[in-house]
C-alpha positions as CSV (number, residue, x, y, z in Angstrom):
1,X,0.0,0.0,0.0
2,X,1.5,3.6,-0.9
3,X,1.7,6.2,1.1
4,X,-1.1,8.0,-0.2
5,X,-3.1,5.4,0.1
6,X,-2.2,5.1,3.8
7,X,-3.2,8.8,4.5
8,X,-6.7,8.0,2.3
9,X,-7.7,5.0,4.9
10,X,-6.4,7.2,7.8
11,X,-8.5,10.4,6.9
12,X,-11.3,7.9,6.7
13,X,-11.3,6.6,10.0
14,X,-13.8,8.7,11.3
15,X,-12.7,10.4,15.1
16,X,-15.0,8.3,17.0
17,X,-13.3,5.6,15.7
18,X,-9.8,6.2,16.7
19,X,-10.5,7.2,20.3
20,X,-12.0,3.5,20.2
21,X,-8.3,2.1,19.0
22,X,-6.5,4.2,21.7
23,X,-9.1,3.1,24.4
24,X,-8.0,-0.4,23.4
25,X,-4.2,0.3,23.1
26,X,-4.5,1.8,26.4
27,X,-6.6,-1.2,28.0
28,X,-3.9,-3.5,26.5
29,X,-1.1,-1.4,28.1
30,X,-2.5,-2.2,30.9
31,X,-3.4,-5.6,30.7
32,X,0.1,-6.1,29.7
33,X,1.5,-4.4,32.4
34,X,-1.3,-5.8,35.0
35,X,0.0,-9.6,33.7
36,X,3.9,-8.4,34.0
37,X,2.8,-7.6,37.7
38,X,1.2,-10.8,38.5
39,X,3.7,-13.1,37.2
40,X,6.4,-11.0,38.8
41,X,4.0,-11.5,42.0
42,X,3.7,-15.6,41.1
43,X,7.6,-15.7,40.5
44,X,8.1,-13.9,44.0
45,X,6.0,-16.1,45.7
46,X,7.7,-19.2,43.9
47,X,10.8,-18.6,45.0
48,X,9.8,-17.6,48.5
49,X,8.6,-21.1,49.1
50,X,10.5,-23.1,51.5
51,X,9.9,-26.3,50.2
52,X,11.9,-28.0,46.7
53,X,9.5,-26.7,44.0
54,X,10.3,-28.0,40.5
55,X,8.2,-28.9,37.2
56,X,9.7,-31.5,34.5
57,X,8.4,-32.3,30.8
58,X,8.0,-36.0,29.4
59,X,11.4,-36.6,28.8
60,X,12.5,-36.1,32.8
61,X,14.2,-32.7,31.9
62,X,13.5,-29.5,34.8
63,X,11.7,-26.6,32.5
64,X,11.1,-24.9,35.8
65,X,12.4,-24.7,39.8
66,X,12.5,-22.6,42.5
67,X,15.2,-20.8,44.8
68,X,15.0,-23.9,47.5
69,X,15.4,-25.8,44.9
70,X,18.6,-24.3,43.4
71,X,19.8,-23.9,47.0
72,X,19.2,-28.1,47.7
73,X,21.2,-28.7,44.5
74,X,23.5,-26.4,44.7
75,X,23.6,-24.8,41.0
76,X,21.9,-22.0,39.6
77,X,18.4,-22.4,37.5
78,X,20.4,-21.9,34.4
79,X,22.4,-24.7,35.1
80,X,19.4,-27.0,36.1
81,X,17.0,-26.1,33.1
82,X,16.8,-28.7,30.7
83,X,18.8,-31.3,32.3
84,X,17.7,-34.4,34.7
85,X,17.9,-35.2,38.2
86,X,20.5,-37.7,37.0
87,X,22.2,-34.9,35.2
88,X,22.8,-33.2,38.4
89,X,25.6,-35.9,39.3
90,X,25.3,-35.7,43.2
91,X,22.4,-38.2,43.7
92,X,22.7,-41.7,44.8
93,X,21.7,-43.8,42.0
94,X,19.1,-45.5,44.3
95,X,17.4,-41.6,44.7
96,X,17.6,-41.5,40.6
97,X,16.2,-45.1,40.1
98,X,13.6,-43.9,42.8
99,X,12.8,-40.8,41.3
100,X,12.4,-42.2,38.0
101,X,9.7,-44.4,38.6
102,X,7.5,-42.1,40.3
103,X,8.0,-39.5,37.5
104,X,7.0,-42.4,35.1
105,X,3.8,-43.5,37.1
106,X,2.4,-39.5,37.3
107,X,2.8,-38.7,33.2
108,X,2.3,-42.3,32.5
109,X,-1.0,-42.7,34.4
110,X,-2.0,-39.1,35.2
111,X,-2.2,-40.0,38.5
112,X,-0.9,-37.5,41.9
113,X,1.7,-39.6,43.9
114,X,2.1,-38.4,47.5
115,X,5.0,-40.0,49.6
116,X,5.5,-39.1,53.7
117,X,8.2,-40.2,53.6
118,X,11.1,-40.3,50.9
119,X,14.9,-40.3,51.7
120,X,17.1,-38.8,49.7
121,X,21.0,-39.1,49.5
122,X,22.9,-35.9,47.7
123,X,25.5,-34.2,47.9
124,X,27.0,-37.5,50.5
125,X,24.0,-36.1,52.8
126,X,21.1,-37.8,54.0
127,X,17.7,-35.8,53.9
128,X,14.2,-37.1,54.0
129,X,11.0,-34.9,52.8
130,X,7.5,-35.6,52.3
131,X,6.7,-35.2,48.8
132,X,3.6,-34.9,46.2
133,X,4.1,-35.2,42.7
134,X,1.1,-34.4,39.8
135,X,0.5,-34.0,36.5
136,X,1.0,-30.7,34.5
137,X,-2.3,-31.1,31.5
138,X,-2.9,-28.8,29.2
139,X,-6.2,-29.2,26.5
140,X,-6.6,-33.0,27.6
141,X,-2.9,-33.5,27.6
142,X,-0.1,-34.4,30.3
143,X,3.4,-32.7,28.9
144,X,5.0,-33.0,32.6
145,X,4.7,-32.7,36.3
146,X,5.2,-30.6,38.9
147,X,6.6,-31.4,41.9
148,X,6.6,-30.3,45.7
149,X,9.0,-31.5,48.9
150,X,8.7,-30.9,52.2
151,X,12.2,-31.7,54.5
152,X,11.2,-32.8,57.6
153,X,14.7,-34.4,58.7
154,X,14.4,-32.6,61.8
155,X,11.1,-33.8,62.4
156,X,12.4,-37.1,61.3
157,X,15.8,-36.9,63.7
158,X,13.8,-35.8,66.7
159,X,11.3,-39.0,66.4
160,X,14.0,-41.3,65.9
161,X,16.0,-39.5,69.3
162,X,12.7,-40.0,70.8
163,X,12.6,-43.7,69.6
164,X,16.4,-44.1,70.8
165,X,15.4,-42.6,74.1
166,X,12.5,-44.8,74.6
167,X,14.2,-48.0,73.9
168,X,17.0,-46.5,76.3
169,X,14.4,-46.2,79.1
170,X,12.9,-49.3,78.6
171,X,16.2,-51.2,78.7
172,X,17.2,-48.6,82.1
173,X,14.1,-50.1,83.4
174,X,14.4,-53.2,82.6
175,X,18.3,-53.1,84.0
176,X,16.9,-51.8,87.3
177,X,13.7,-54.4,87.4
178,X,16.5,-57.2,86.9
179,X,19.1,-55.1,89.8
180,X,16.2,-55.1,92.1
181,X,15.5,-59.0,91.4
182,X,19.0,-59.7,91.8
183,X,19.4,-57.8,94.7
184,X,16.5,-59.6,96.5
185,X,17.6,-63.0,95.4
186,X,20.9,-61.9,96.8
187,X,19.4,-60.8,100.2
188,X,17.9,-64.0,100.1
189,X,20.8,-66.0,99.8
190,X,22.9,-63.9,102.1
191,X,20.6,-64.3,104.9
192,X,20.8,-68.4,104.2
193,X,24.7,-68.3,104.0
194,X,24.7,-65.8,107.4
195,X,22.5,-67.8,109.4
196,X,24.1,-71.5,108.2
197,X,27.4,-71.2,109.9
198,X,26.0,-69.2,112.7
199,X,23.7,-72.0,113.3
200,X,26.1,-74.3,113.2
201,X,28.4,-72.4,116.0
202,X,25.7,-72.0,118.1
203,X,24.5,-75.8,117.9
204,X,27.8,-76.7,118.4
205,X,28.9,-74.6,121.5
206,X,25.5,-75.4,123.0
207,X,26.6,-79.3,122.5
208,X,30.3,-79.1,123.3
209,X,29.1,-77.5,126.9
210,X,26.5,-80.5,127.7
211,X,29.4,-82.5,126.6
212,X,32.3,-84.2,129.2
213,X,34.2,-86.1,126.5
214,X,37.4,-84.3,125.8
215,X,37.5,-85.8,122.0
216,X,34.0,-84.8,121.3
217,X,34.9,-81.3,122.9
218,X,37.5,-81.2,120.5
219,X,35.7,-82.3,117.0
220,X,32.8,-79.6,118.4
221,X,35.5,-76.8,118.6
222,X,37.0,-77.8,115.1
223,X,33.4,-77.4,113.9
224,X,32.9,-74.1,115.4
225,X,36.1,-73.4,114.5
226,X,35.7,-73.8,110.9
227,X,32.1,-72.3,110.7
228,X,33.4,-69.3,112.7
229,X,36.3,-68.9,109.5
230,X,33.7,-69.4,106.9
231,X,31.3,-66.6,108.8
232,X,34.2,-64.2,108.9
233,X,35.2,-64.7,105.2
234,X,31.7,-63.7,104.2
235,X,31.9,-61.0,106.5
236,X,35.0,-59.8,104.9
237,X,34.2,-59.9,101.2
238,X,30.7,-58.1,101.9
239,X,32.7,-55.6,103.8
240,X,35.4,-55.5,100.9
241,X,32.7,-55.2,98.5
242,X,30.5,-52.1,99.4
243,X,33.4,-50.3,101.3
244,X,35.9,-51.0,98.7
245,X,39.5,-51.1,98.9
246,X,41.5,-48.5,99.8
247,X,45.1,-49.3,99.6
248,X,47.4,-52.1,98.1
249,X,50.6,-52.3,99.5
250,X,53.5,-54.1,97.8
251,X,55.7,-56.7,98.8
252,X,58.6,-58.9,97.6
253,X,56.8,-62.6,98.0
254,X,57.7,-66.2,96.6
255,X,55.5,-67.5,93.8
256,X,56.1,-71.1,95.3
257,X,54.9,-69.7,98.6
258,X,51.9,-68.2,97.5
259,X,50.9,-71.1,95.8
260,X,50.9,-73.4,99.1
261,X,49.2,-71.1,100.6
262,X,46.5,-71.6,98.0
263,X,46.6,-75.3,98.1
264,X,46.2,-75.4,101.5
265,X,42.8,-73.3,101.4
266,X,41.3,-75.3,98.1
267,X,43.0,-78.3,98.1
268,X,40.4,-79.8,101.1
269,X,37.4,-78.4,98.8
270,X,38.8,-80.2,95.7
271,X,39.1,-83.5,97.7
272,X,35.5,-83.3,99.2
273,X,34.5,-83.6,95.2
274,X,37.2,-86.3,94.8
275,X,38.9,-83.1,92.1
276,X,42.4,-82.9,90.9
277,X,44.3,-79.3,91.0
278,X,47.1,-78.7,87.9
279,X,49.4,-76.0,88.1
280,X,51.4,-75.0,85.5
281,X,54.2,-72.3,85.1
282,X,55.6,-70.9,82.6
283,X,59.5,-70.3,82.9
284,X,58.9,-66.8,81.9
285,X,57.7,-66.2,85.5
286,X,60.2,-66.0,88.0
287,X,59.7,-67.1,91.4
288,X,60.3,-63.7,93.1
289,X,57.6,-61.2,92.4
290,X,57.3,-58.0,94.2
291,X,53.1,-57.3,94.4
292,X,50.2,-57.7,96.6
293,X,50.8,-61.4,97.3
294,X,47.6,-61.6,99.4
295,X,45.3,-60.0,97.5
296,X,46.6,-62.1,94.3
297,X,46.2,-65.6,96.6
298,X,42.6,-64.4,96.9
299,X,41.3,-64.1,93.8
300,X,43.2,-67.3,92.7
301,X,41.4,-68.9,95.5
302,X,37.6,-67.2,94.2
303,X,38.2,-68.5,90.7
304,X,39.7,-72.1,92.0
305,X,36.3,-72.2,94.4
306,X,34.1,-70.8,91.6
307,X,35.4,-73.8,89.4
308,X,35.3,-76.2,92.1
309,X,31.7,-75.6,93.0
310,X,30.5,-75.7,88.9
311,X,32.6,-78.9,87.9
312,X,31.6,-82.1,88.6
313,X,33.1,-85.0,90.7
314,X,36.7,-86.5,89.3
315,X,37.0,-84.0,87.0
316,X,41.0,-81.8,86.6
317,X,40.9,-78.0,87.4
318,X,43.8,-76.2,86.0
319,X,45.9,-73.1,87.1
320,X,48.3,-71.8,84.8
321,X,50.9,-68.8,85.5
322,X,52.6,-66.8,82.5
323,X,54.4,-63.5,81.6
324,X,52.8,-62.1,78.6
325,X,54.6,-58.3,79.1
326,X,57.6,-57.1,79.9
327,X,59.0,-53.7,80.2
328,X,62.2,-52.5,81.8
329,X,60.1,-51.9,85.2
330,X,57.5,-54.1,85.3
331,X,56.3,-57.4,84.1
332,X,52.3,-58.7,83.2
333,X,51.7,-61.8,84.8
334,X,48.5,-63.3,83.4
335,X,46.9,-66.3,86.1
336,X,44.3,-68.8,84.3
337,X,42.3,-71.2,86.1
338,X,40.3,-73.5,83.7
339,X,37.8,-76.1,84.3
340,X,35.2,-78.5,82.5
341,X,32.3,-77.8,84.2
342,X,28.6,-76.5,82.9
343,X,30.1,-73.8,81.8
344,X,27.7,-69.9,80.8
345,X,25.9,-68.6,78.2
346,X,26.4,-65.3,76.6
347,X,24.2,-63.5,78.5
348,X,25.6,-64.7,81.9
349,X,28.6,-64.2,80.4
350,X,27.8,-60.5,80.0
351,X,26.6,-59.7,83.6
352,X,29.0,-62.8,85.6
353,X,30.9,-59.5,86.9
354,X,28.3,-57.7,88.2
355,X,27.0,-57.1,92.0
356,X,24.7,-59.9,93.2
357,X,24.7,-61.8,89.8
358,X,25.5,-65.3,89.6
359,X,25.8,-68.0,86.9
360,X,23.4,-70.4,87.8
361,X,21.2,-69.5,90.8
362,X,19.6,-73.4,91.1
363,X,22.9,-75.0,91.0
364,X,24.3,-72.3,93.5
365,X,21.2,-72.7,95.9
366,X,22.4,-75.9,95.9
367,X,26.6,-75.7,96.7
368,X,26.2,-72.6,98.4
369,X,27.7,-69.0,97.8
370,X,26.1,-65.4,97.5
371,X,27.7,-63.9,93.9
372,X,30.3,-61.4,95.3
373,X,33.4,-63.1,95.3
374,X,33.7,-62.3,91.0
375,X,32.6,-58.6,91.8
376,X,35.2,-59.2,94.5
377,X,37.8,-60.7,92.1
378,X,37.3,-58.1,89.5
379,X,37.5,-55.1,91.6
380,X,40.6,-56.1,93.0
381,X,42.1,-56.5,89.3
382,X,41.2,-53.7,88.5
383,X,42.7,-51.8,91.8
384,X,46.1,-54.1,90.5
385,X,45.9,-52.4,87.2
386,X,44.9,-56.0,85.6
387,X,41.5,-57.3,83.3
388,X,39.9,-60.4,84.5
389,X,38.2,-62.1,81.6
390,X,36.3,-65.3,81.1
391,X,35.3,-67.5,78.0
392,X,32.2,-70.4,78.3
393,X,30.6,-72.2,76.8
394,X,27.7,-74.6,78.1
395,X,28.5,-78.0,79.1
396,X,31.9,-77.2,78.1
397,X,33.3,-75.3,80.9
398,X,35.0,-71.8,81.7
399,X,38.2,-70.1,81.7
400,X,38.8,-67.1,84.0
401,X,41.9,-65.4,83.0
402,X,43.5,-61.7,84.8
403,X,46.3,-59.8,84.6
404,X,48.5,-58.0,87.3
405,X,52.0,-55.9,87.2
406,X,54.0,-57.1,88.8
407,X,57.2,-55.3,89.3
408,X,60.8,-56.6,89.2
């Protein structure tokens, strides 16, 4: 069209007629503007949303995201448009598999999958989110999704820390239900093993004074005598156990020494239950030692009792002396005593230590004893600077091994 045509269709637009096109220039100025404002408003609050908020097309490619989202991944929107979550390279590829098969379901099947619970591993740290994921349709037609996730780790953290301390109580209270048990059986027994050699002094003294026979005088006082020792060895280990030990002086003592000592305290037990005692020593221990000879004796003499009392009849317990350490001070002398008796389970295994405990309460009703002299044994070690360990099995037998320094 020329020029002068132009001005020919101009002049004939009458006046009413072009204040009707700039009423409608002016409207779509606006409308323009009005639309600017609202998707500046819709981008605003996009990005001000907390959670991960992110569309995809078919393919799995992001054609949209949101500042949490950029922040979670770590890249700008540039650099995450039109690539995959697999793309981004920090995700585990059982988050990718995951994520690919929900993405598949929602475009596939049009259908809005919501998950409380989904755990995510990127960036080498573990997150978990609720998450909803739907369809993006447009005239009948799905060409994506859109997704939303919600991080609730620290909702997540503080349940499981709530589990944790739960299951923490309920084992504290089970502990304490199973202390106070103990503790009453022990009370129990204590009270039986008190009043049995008090019983037997008092029967006996009672007796000996009705008596004129000098012989029978003298077999009563032997009795008395030996109930009286027994009474003052539980005494003393009760006493050692809830006051503790304060000191352990050090002496220069012979191993050969010591060890009649100890046979002359276990050996009569052992041949009540017709048992045999083996020693064996190493020749890395010398026979001058410089330690607590007493306290040593006693714990050899717990553990030889302990496996007297749980072997049966005929049947070889073993005590074995070794040097396993050596410095230019000091030496580690490591004591075993072994026997073939019914030997633990795990679980006594686990608590054989402890105050009140004992391996097998029936079979201990039965030989006697109240469950401190291993509390006993072990805290005594341990004052030493020693372990005391044992291995068991059932019907197999136990080994109770320690350690002491002993210096040169």
């Amino acid at each position: 069209m020329s020029t002068k045509d132009k001005e020919i269709t101009i002049n004939n637009i009458t006046e009413q007629e072009l204040d009707e096109l700039l009423r409608l220039k002016s409207e779509l100025t606006d409308a323009k503007m009005q639309m600017e404002r609202s998707n500046n408003i819709l981008i605003a609050m996009f990005d001000a949303i907390p959670d991960l908020v992110f569309c995809k097309d078919l393919n799995g490619h992001y054609i949209e995201c949101n500042k949490a989202f950029e922040s979670f991944v770590q890249r700008t929107q540039d650099d995450i448009l039109g690539k995959t979550f697999a793309d981004l390279g920090n995700a585990s590829p059982e988050a990718v598999e995951s994520a690919g098969k929900v993405d598949l379901i929602v475009t596939s099947e049009g259908k809005t999958v919501k998950d409380d619970e989904v755990t995510l591993m990127f960036n080498e740290t573990e997150r978990y989110f609720e998450m909803i994921k739907t369809p993006l349709i447009e005239s009948g037609e799905t060409y994506g999704l859109l997704g939303i996730m919600h991080d609730v780790t620290d909702r997540h953290t503080l349940i499981k820390n709530l589990r944790d301390a739960q299951s923490h109580l309920e084992h504290a209270l089970e502990q304490a239900n199973s202390a106070s048990t103990a503790k009453s059986e022990f009370l129990s027994r204590m009270s039986h093993e008190l009043r049995t050699p008090m019983n037997a002094i008092m029967g006996m003294a009672q007796i000996a004074k009705a008596s004129s026979d000098p012989i029978k005088i003298k077999n009563y006082v032997d009795e008395i005598y030996e109930s009286s020792h027994h009474l003052m060895r539980l005494i003393s280990n009760l006493l050692e156990v809830s006051g503790g030990i304060s000191t352990l002086s050090e002496s220069k003592f012979s191993l050969d020494s010591m060890l009649e000592y100890i046979k002359s305290r276990i050996i009569p037990i052992l041949d009540k239950r017709r048992q045999i005692l083996e020693v064996n020593i190493d020749n890395s221990v010398p026979q001058a030692l410089v330690a607590n000879e007493k306290r040593i004796a006693q714990v050899i003499i717990h553990l030889l009792t302990n496996a007297s009392k749980f072997s049966d009849s005929n049947n070889t317990i073993t005590l074995t002396f070794k040097i396993t350490k050596e410095t230019a001070d000091e030496k580690t002398l490591e004591v075993a005593v072994k026997d073939t008796g019914i030997g633990m389970s795990e679980d006594t295994i686990h608590t054989i230590f402890d105050m009140f405990e004992q391996g097998d309460g029936s079979h201990t009703r039965k030989e006697g004893g109240v469950g401190i002299g291993l509390t006993l044994s072990r805290y005594i070690v341990e004052m030493m600077g020693g372990k005391i360990t044992v291995e068991s099995e059932l019907d197999k037998g136990s080994v109770f091994t320690f350690t002491v320094q002993v210096k040169k």
